[in-house]
C-alpha positions as CSV (number, residue, x, y, z in Angstrom):
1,X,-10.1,2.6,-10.9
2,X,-13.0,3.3,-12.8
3,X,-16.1,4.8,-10.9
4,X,-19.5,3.8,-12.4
5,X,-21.8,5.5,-10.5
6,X,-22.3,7.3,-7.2
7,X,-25.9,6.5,-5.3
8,X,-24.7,7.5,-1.8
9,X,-27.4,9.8,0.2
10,X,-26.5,13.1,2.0
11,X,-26.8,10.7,5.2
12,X,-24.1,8.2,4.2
13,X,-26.1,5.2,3.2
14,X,-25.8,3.7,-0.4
15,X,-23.5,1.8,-3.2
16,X,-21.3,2.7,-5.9
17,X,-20.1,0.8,-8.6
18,X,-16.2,0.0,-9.7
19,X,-14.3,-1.4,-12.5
20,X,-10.6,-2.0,-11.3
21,X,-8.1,-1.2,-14.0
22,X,-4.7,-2.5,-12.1
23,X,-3.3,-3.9,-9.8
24,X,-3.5,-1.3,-6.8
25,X,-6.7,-0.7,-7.3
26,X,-7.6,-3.9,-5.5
27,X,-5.2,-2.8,-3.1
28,X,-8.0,0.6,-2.8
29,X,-10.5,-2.1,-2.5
30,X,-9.3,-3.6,0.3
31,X,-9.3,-0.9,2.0
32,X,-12.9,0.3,1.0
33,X,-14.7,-3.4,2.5
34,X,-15.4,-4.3,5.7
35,X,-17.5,-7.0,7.2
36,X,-20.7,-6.4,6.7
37,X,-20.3,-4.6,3.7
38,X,-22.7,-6.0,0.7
39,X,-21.2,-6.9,-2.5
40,X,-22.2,-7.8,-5.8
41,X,-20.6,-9.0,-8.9
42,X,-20.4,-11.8,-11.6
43,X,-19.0,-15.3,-10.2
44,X,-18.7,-18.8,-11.4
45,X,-20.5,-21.4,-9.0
46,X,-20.5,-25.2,-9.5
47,X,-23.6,-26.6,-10.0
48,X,-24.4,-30.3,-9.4
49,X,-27.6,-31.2,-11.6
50,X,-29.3,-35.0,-10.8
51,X,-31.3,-36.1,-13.7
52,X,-34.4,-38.6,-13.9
53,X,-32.1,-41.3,-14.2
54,X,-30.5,-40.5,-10.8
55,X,-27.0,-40.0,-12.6
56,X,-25.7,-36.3,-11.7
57,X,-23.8,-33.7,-14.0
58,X,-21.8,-31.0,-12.5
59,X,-20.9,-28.0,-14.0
60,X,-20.0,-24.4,-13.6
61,X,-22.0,-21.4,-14.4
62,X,-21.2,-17.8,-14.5
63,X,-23.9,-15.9,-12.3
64,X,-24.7,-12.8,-10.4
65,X,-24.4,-12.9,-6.5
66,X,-24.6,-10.6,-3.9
67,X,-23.1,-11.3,-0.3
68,X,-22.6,-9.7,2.7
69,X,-19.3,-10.0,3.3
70,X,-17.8,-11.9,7.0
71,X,-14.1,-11.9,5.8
72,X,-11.8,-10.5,3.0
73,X,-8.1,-11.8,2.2
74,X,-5.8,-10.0,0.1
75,X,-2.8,-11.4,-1.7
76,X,-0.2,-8.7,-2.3
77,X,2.3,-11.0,-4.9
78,X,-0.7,-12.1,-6.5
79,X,-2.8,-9.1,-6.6
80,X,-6.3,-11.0,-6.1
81,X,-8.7,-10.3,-3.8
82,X,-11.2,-12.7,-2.0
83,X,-14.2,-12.2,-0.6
84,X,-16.4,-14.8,1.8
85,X,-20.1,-14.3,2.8
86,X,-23.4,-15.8,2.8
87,X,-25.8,-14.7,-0.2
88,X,-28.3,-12.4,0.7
89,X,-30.1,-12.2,-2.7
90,X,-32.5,-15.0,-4.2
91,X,-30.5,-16.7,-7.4
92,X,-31.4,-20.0,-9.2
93,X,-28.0,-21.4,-8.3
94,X,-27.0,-20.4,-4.9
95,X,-29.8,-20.5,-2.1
96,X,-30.2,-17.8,0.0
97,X,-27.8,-17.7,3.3
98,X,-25.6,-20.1,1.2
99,X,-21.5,-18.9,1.7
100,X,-19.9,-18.5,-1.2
101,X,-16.5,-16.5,-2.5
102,X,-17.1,-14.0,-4.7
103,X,-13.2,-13.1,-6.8
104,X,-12.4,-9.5,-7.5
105,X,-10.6,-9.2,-10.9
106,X,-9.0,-6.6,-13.0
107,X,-11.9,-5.2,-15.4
108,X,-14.9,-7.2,-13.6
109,X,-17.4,-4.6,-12.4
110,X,-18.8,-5.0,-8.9
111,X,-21.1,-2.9,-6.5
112,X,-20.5,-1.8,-2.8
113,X,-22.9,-1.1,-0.3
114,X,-22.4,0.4,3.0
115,X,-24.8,1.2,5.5
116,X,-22.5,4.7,6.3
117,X,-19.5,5.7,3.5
118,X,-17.4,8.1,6.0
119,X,-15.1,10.9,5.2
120,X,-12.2,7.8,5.1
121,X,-13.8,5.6,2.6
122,X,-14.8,8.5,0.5
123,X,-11.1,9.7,0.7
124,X,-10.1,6.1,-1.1
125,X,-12.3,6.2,-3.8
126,X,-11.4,9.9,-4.7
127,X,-7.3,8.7,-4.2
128,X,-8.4,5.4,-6.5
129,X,-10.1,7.1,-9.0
130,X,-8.2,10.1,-9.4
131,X,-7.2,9.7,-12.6
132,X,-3.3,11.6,-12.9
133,X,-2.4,8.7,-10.1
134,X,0.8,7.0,-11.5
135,X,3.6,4.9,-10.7
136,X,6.1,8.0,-11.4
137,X,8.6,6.8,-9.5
138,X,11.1,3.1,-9.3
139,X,13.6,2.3,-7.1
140,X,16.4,0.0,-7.5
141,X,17.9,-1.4,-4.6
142,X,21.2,-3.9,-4.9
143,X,24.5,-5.1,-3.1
144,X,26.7,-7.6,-4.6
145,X,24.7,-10.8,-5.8
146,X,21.4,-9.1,-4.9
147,X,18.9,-7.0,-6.6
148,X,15.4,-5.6,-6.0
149,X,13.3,-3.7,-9.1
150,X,10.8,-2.1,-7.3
151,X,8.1,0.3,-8.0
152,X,6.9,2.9,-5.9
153,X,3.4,3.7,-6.1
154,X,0.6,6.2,-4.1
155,X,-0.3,3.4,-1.7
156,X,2.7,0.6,-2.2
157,X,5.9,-0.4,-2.8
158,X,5.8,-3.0,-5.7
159,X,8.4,-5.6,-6.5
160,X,8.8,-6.2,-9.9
161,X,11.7,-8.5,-9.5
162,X,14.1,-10.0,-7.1
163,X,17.2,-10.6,-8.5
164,X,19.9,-13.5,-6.9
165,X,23.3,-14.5,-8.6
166,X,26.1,-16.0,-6.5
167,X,29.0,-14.0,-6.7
168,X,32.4,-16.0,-6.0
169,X,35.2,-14.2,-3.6
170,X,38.2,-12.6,-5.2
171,X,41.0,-14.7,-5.2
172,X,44.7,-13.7,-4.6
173,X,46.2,-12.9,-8.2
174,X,42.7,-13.6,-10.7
175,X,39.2,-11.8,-9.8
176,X,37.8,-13.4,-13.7
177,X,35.1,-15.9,-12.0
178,X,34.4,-12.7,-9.5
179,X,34.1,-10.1,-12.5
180,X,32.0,-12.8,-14.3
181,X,29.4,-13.6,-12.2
182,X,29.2,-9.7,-11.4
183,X,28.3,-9.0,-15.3
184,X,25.8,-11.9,-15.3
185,X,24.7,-9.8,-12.4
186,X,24.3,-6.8,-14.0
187,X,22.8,-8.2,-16.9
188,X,19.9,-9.7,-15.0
189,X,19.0,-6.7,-13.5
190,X,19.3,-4.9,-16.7
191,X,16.5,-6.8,-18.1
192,X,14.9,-6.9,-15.3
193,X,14.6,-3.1,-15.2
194,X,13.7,-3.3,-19.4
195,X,10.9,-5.8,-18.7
196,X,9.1,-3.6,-15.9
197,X,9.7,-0.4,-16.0
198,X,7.6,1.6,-18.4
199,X,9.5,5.3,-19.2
200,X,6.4,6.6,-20.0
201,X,5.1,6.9,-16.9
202,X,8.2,6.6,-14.4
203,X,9.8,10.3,-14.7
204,X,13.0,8.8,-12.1
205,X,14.6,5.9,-11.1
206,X,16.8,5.2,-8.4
207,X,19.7,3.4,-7.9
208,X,20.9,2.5,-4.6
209,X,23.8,0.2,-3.1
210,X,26.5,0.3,-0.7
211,X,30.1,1.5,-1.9
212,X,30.5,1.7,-5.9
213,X,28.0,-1.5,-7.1
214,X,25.6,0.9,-8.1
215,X,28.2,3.1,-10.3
216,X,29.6,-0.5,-11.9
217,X,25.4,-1.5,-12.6
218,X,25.1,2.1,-14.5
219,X,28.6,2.1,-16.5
220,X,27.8,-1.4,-17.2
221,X,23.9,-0.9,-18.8
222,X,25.5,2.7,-20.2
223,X,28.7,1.2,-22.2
224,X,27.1,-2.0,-23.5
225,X,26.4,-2.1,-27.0
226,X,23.4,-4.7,-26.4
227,X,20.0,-3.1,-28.4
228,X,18.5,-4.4,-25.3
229,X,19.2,-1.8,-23.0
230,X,19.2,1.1,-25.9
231,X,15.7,2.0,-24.0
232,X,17.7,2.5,-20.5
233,X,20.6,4.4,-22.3
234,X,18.1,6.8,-23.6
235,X,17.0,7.9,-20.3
236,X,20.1,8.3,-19.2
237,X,19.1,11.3,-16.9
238,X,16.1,9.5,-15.6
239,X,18.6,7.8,-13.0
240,X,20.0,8.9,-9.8
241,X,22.2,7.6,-7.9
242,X,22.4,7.4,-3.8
243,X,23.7,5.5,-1.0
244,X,21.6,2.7,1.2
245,X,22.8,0.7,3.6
246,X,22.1,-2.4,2.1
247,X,20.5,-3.7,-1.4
248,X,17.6,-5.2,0.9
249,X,13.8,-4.2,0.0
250,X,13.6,-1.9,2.8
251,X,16.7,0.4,2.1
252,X,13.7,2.3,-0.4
253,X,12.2,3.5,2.8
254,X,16.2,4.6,3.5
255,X,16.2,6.1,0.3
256,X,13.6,8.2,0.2
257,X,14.5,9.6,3.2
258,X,17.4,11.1,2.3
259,X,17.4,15.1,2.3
260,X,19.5,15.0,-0.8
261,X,16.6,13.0,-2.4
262,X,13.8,15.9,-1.5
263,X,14.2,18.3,-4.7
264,X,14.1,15.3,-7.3
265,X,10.9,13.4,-4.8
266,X,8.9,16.7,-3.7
267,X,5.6,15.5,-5.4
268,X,5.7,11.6,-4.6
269,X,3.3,10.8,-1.8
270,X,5.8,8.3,-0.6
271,X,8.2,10.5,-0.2
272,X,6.4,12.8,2.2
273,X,5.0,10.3,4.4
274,X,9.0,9.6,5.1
275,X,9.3,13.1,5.4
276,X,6.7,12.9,8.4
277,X,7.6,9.7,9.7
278,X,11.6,11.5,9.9
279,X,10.1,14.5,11.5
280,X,8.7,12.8,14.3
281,X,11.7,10.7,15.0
282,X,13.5,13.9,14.9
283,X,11.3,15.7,17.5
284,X,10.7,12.6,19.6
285,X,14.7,12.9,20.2
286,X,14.9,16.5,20.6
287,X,11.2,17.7,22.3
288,X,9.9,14.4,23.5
289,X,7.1,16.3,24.7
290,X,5.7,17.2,21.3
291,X,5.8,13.8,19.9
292,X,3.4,10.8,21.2
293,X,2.7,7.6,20.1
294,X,-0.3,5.4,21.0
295,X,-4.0,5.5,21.2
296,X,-3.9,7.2,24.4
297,X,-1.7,9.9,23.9
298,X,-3.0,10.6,20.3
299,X,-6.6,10.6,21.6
300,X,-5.9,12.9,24.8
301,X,-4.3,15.7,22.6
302,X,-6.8,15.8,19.7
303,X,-9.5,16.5,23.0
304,X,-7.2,19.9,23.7
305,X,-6.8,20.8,19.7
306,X,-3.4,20.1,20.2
307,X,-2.4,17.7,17.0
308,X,-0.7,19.9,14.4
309,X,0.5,16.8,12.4
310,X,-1.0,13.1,12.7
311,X,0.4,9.8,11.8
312,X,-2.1,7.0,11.3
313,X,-2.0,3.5,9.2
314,X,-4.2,2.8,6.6
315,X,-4.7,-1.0,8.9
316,X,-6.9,0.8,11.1
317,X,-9.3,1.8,9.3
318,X,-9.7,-2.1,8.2
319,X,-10.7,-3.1,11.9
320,X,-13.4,-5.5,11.8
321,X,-14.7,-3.7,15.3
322,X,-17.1,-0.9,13.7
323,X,-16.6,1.1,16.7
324,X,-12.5,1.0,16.8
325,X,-13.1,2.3,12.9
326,X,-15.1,5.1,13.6
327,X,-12.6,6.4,16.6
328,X,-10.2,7.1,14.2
329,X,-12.0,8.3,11.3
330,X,-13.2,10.7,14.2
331,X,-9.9,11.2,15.3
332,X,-8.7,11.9,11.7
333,X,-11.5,14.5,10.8
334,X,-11.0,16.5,14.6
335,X,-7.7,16.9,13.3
336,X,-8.6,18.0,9.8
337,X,-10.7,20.0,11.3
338,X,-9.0,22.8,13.6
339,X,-5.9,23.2,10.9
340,X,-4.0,19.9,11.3
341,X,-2.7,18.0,8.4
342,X,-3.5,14.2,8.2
343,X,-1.1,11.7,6.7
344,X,-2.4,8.2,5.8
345,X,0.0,5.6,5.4
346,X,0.0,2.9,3.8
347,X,1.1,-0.6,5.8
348,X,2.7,-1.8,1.9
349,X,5.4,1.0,2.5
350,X,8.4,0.8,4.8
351,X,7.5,4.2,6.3
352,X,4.1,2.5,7.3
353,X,5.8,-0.6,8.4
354,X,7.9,1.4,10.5
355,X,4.5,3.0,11.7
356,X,2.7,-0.3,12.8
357,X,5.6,-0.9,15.4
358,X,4.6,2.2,17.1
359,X,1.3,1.2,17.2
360,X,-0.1,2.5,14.0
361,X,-0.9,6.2,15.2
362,X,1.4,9.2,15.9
363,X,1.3,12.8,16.3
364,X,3.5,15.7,16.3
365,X,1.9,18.2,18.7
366,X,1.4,22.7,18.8
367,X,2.6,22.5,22.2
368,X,4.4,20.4,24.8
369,X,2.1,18.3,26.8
370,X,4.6,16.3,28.9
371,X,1.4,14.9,31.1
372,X,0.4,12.8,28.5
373,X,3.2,10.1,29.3
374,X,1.5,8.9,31.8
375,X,-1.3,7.6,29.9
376,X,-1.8,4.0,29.1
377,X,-3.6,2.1,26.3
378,X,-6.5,1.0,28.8
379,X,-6.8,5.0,29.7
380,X,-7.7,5.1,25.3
381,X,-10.4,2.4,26.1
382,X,-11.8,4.2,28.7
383,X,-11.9,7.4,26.7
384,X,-13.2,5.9,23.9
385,X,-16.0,4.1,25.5
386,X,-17.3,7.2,27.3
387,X,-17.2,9.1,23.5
388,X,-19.3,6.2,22.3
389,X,-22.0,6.6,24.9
């Protein structure tokens, strides 16, 4: 994403100005507005015009509005972004307090204004506009008859393509409609993996099924003489193969995971936040009191320094409730602050799927601190309340 310009005071306060290049970037920008926010951009608005006559001529015009913003919807497949709120700005189409939906599209420019940018939202745009950010990684997931191309990116998994071809049983004595429908199989993904991965940016692909489909996929696109794949035969050591437990979208999370993966994955983001998410499975077995999940416990050992690595969701920080916001941007720069490390993850990656079902924050701990599991979530309220007054 493309940063414009930068008018936010020492205090906070102020607005910058984007143009989204791709796709995830409106994923960034999702994350960067909240209600309340103000936001302005070009937009089409029908306009209903009544002559002399009494006849009326409708029509749309392109326009600039700026709205403060009450809700915002994100479609992932789609990558658009919506944005509802009344206009706050006097325009000759659109009166003011009028609701209207403004449309965030690659390569539109729009403004943001927020009344505080804290250390989280400033963390977003530096991650967005960072400019050696790159979808260096795909994953290809399969089992017999189905097929995922996926790319994996800073802040999401991406599914290029889902790929579903009945495969027939073997029979007793002839396996041709079996081996058939298994090459049409292979084919499908092979184009798939032509028409959306780019080899100029991804520097590894995997390939992952259970038992030996993923060895028949890569001697199949490796021995066909098809010009087609001549691209994926030239980066023959751009693939890796691996087990997974299924060819489901979520065995990338399983994947990635794997300790044999950690050499060839050391400098993908995604890969280290399943690093940490393992880590914390792996102590929660073996020192359960060094690993707590859950506002209350997370809360109760940041108050005693005690957080030496913390797990939090990137859907927290999207909580309409201003003050349930700021208690974990708090939480995250206490941490930062005496020596922990943070990791953000994102709720578009299994790891941070995996995540929300603990309740979106975690945290490895310096010491054990077996009293905090006796805290509740309404103990976290309480605390919380108190910091705010």
């Amino acid at each position: 994403m493309k940063l414009l310009s930068n008018r936010v005071d020492r205090s906070g306060h102020g607005y910058m100005s984007f143009i989204p290049e791709e796709g995830e970037d409106l994923w960034h920008v999702y994350n960067l507005i909240t209600a309340g926010d103000v936001v302005r951009c070009t937009t089409l608005r029908k306009v209903v015009t009544e002559s002399s006559t009494g006849s009326t001529n409708a029509q749309r015009v392109k326009t600039n509005l700026t709205i403060r913003v009450e809700t915002v919807s994100y479609d992932v497949e789609a990558m658009s972004l919506a944005l509802k709120g009344r206009n706050i700005e006097e325009n000759q189409y659109v009166k003011m307090g009028a609701y209207h939906t403004l449309s965030l599209e690659l390569q539109r420019k729009f403004t943001l204004t927020k009344e505080h940018w804290d250390a989280i939202s400033r963390e977003r745009v530096d991650e967005a506009c960072e400019p050696a950010k790159s979808a260096d990684l795909a994953a290809i997931v399969l089992q017999e008859g189905l097929g995922y191309v996926c790319l994996v990116r800073q802040s999401m998994t991406i599914t290029r393509a889902k790929i579903e071809i009945p495969i027939p049983r073997k029979r007793r004595g002839s396996c041709t409609n079996h081996d058939k429908a298994m090459l049409r199989f292979f084919d499908a993904i092979g184009h798939a993996m032509v028409r959306h991965i780019d080899f100029a940016v991804v520097k590894c692909v995997l390939v992952a099924s259970p038992g030996f489909v993923k060895d028949k996929l890569m001697e199949y696109i490796l021995s066909t003489e098809r010009p087609e794949f001549k691209p994926l035969q030239e980066q023959k050591s751009s693939f890796v193969l691996c087990h997974s437990s299924s060819g489901h979208k979520h065995a990338v999370s399983e994947v990635l995971s794997d300790q044999n993966m950690t050499s060839r994955l050391a400098d993908t983001k995604a890969a280290g936040e399943v690093r940490a998410l393992t880590d914390f499975y792996t102590m929660l077995n073996n020192e359960p009191a060094r690993a707590f999940y859950g506002p209350a416990q997370c809360l109760a050992a940041n108050e005693n320094e005690a957080i030496d690595v913390l797990l939090v969701t990137d859907t927290l920080f999207r909580s309409t409730d201003i003050a349930e916001r700021r208690k974990y941007v708090r939480l995250v720069e206490n941490v930062r602050g005496y020596g922990g490390t943070v990791h953000i993850f994102s709720s578009l990656h299994g790891s941070g799927e995996k995540l929300g079902l603990l309740s979106g924050v975690a945290a490895l701990l310096r010491f054990p601190m077996p009293e905090l599991e006796d805290l509740t979530l309404d103990d976290s309220d309480t605390d919380s309340d108190d910091n705010d007054k």
